[in-house]
C-alpha positions as CSV (number, residue, x, y, z in Angstrom):
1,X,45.3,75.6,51.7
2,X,46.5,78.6,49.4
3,X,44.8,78.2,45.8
4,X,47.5,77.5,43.2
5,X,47.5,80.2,40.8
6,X,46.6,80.2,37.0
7,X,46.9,82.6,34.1
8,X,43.7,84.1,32.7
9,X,43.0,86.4,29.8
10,X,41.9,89.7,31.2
11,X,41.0,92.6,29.0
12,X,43.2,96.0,29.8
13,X,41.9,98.1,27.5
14,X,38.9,98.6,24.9
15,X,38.4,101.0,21.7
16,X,36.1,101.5,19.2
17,X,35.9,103.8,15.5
18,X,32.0,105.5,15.1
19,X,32.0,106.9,12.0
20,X,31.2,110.6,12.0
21,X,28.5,110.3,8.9
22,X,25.3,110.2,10.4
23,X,22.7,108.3,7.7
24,X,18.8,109.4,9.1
25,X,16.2,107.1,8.2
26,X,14.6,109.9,5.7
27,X,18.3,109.1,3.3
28,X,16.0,105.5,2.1
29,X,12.6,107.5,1.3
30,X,13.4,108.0,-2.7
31,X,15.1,104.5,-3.0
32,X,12.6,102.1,-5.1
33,X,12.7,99.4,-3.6
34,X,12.3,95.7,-4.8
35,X,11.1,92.2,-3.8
36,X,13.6,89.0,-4.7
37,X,11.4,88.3,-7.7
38,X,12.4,91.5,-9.4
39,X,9.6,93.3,-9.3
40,X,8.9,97.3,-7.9
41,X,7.4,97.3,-4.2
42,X,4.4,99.6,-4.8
43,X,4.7,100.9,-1.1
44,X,5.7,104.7,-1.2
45,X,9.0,104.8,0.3
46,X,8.3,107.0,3.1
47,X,6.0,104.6,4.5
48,X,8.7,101.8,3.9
49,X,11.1,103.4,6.2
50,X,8.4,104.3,9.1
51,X,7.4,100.6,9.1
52,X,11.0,99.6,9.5
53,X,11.8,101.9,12.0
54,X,9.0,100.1,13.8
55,X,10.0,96.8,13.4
56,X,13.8,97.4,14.2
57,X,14.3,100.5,16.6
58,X,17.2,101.8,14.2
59,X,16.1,105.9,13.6
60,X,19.8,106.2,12.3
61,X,22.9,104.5,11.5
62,X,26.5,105.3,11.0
63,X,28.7,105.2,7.6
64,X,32.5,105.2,7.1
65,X,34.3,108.3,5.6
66,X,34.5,107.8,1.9
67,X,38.3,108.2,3.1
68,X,38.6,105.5,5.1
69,X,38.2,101.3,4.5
70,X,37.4,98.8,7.4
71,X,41.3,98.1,8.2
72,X,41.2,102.0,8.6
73,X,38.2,101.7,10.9
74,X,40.3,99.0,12.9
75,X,43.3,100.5,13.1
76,X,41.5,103.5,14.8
77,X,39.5,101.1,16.8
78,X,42.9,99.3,17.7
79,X,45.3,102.4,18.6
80,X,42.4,103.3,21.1
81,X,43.0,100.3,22.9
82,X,46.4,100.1,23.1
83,X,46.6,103.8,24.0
84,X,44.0,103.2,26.7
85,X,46.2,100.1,28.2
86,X,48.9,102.0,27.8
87,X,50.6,99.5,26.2
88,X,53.7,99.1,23.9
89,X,52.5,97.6,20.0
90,X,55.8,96.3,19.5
91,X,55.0,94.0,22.5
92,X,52.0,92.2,20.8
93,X,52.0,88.7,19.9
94,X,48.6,88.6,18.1
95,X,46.8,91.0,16.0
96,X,43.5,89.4,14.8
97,X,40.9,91.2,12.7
98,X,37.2,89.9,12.5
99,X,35.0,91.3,9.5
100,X,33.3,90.4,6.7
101,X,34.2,91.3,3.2
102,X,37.3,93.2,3.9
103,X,38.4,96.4,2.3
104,X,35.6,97.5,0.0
105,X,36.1,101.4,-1.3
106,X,33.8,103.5,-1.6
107,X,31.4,103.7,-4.6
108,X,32.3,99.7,-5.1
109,X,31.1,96.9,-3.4
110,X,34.5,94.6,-4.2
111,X,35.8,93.0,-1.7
112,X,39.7,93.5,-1.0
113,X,41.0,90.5,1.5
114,X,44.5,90.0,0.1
115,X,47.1,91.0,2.0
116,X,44.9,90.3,5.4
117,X,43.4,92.9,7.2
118,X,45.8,92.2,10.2
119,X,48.6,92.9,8.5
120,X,47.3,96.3,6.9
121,X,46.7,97.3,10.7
122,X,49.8,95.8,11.9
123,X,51.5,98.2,9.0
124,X,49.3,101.3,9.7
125,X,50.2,101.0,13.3
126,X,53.9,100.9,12.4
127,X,54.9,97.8,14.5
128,X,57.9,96.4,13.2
129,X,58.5,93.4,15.4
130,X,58.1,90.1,13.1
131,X,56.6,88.1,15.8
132,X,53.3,89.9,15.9
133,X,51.3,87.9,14.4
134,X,48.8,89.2,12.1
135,X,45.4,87.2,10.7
136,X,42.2,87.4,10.0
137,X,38.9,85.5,11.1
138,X,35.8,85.5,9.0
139,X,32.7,84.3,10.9
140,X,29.9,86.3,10.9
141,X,28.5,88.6,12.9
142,X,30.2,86.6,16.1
143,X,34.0,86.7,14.8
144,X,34.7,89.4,17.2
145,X,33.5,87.3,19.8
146,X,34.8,83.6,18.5
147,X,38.4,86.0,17.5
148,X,38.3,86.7,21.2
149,X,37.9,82.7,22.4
150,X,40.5,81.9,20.3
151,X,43.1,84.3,21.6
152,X,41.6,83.3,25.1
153,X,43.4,79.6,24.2
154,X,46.6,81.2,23.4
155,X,46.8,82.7,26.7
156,X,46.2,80.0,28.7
157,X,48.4,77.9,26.9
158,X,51.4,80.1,27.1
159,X,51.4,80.8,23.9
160,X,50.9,84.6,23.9
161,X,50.9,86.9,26.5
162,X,49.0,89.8,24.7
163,X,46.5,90.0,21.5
164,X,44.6,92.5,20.2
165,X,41.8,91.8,19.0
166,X,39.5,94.0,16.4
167,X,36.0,93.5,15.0
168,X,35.3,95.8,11.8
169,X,33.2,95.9,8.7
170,X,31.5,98.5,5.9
171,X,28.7,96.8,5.3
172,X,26.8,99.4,4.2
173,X,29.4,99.3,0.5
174,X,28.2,95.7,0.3
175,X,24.4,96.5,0.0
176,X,22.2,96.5,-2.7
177,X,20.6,100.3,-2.0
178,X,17.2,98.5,-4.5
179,X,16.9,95.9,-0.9
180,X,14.8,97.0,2.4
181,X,17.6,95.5,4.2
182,X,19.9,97.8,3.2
183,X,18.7,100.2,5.9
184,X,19.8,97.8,8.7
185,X,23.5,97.8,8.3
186,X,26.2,100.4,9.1
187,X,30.1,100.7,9.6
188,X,32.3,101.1,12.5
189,X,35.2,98.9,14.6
190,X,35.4,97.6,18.0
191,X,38.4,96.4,19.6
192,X,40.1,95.0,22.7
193,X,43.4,94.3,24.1
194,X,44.1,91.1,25.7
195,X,47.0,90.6,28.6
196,X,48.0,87.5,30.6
197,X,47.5,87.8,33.8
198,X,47.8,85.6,37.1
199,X,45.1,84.9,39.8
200,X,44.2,82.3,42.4
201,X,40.9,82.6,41.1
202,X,39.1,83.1,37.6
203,X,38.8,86.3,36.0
204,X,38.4,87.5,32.6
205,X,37.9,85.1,30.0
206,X,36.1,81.9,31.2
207,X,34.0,79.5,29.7
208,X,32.2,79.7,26.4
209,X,30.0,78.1,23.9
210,X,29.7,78.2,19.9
211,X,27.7,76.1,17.2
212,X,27.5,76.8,13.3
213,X,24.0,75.2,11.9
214,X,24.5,74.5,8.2
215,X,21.8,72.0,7.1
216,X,19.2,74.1,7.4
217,X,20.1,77.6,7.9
218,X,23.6,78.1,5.7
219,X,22.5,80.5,2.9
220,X,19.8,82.9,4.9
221,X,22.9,85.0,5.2
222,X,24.5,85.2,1.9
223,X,26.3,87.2,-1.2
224,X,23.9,87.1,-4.2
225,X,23.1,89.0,-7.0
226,X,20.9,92.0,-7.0
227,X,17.0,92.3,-6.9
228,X,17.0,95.4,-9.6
229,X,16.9,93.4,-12.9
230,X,19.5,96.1,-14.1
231,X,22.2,95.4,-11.2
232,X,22.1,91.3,-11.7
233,X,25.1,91.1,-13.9
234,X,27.5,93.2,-11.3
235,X,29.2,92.1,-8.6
236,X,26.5,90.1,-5.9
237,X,25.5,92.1,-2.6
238,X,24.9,90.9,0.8
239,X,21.0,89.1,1.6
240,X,19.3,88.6,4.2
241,X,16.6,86.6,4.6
242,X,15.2,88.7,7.6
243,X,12.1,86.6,9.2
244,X,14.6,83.1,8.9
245,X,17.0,85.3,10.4
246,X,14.5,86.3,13.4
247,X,13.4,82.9,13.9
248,X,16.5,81.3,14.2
249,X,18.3,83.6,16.5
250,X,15.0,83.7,19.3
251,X,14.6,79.9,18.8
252,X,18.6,79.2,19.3
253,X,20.4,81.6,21.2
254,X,18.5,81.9,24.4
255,X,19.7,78.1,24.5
256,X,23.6,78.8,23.9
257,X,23.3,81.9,26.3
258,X,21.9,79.5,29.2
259,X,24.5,76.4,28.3
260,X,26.9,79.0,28.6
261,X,26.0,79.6,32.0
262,X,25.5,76.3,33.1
263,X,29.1,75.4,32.3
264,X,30.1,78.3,33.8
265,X,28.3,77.1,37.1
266,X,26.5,80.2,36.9
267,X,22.7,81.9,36.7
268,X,21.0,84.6,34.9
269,X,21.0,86.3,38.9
270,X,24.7,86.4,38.5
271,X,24.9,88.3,35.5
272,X,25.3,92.0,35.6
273,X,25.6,92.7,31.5
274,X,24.4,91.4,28.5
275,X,26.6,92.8,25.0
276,X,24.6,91.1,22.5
277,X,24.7,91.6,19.1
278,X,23.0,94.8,18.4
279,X,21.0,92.8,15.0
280,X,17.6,94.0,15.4
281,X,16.2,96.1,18.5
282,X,12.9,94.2,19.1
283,X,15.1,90.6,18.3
284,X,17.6,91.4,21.1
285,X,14.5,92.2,23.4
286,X,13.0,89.1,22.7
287,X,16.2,87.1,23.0
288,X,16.4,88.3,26.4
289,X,13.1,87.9,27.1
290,X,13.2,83.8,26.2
291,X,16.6,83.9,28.5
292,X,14.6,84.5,31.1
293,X,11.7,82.4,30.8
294,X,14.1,79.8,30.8
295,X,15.3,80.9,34.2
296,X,11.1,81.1,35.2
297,X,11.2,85.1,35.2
298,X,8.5,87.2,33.5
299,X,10.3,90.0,34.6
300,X,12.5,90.8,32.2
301,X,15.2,93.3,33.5
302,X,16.0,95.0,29.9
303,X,18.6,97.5,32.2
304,X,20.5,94.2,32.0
305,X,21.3,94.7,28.0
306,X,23.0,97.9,26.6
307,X,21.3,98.6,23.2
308,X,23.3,101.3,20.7
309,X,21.2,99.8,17.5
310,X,18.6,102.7,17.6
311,X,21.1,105.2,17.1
312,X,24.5,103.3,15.0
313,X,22.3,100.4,13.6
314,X,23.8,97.1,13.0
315,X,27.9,97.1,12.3
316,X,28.7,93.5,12.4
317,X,31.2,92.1,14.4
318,X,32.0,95.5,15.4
319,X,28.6,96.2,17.3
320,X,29.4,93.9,20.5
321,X,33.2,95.1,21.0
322,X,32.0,99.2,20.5
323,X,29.2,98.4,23.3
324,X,32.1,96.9,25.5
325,X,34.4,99.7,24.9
326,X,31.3,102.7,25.3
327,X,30.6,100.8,29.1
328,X,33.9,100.7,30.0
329,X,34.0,104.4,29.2
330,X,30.7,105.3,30.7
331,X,29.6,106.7,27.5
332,X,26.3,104.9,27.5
333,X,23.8,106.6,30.6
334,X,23.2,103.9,32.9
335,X,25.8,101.1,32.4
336,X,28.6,100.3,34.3
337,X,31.1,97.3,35.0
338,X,33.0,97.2,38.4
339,X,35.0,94.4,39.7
340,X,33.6,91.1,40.2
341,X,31.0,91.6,37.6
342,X,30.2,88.8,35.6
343,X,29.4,89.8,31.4
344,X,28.2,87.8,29.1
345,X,29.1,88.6,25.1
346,X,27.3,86.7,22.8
347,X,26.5,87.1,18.7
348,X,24.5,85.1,15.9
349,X,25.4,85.7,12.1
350,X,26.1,83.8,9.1
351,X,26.8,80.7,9.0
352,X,24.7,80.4,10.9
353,X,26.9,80.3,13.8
354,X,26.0,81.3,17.6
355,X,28.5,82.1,20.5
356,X,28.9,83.2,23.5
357,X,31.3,83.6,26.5
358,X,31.9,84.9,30.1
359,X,33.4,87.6,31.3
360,X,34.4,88.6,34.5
361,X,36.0,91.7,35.5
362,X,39.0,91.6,37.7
């Protein structure tokens, strides 16, 4: 008997925004840099940066033109993958933006939410059509990912027939240049355009899995005021409480990646890719290494995981849609989708929150 047909979400086309400002490591050696107590790290700054290099991979990262805002980066991110589907803007029924801490200028660490994001992209693309529907989603590092199960249910329940969906942040304006953490985060914008399409069996968007852990783990990811005594009574900066941060993504998301396969009646063996959030080099590695243990490997196939965090450090929800969109390209030596692959996409960031889904490519 023929297979009845259903509609699936299926990405037709990817972009992303790099910023062209290339920050070395050497940019943090003359920073003094302080603890959360207040007081001066003694360690010469030079020999700060070397020992973070070491624990996080990242030799550079990448920041906005002072130009530009994050709804700048997305449109750019967001043009490319409509231009790339060649599709028609005016046709869109969702526009959804996942970042952060909005539109924060340069030289000020304000955050600018209001009117949303969306809608500054839906007006700097010029789409008149009222019934694109514009919003915003603030969760984390994941939103890109949770932005892109959501518009996943509109799809399948014939709400929508097309969103495009954009993950992009500065969060390098919302650091505190006095915190060692500052030299993990960068800018850029990731984005993907999502069509209805019918098949007699699944493709694109399938199954996923999301939690958000509050008791415990709500404020190791935070806004709070500054560790230089002199910056305290300005406008609070994005923490990180980096070792919490570590030990909660290897102890949880190994666990969400494999229920995620599970209920996708799939294994690690079937999995081609792994976009992951590009957070911390030697994390990721580890992540994936615990995924597989829990499948009874030792040997962990790292070919399996694009990594970009070396050379454009950690951009938020934009790091997982800029992998996707630099695969589909073949921009990154080595990695490849064809049809029938299977991908997962999973992310961990404040909240803290943990998601994944699959992917497979029609």
């Amino acid at each position: 008997m023929k297979s009845k047909s259903e509609i699936y979400a299926v990405i037709t086309g990817t972009g992303s925004y790099i910023p062209s400002v290339i920050i070395e490591n050497e940019y943090f050696a003359g920073n003094t840099f302080y603890n959360e107590d207040g007081t001066v790290i003694d360690t010469p700054g030079d020999e700060i940066v070397k020992k973070f290099q070491q624990i996080t991979d990242i030799s550079q990262r990448r920041f906005a033109e002072e130009k530009y805002v994050t709804s700048d980066l997305a449109t750019f991110a967001g043009q490319k993958a409509l231009e790339s589907a060649n599709f028609d803007p005016e046709k869109l029924d969702y526009i959804i933006v996942a970042h952060n801490l909005g539109d924060i200028r340069h030289g000020q660490s304000y955050p600018d939410i209001l009117p949303t994001l969306a809608s500054r992209v839906k007006h700097k693309l010029g789409i008149r059509n009222p019934k694109t529907v514009a919003y915003d989603i603030t969760f984390g590092c994941p939103g890109w990912t949770q932005a892109m199960v959501q518009a996943n249910y509109y799809i399948k329940a014939g709400d929508a027939k097309s969103a495009l969906i954009i993950g992009a942040d500065t969060l390098s304006r919302s650091m505190e240049p006095h915190d060692r953490d500052a030299m993990i985060f960068a800018d850029g914008a990731g984005a993907a355009l999502l069509e209805a399409r019918e098949s007699t069996e699944p493709i694109g968007m399938l199954k996923h899995v999301a939690q958000t852990d509050t008791i415990e783990h709500l404020n190791i990811l935070r806004m709070n005021e500054a560790f230089n005594p002199e910056l305290k009574a300005g406008c609070p900066f994005l923490k990180m409480e980096g070792r919490k941060v570590y030990n909660y993504a290897l102890t949880n998301v190994p666990a969400v990646a494999k229920e995620c396969l599970d209920k996708n009646n799939l294994t690690l063996s079937d999995v081609k890719k792994v976009l992951i959030h590009q957070a911390n080099a030697k994390m990721d590695e580890a992540i994936l290494s615990r995924l597989f243990r829990l499948y009874g490997r030792k040997d962990v196939d790292l070919s399996v995981m694009p990594m970009t965090i070396d050379k454009l450090g950690n951009s938020s929800v934009a790091t997982v849609p800029t992998l996707l969109d630099l695969v589909v390209r073949k921009q990154l030596e080595g990695h490849e989708l064809n049809s029938g692959d299977y991908v997962m996409m999973t992310s961990v960031g404040a909240g803290m929150s943990i998601n994944a889904f699959m992917y497979k490519m029609p």
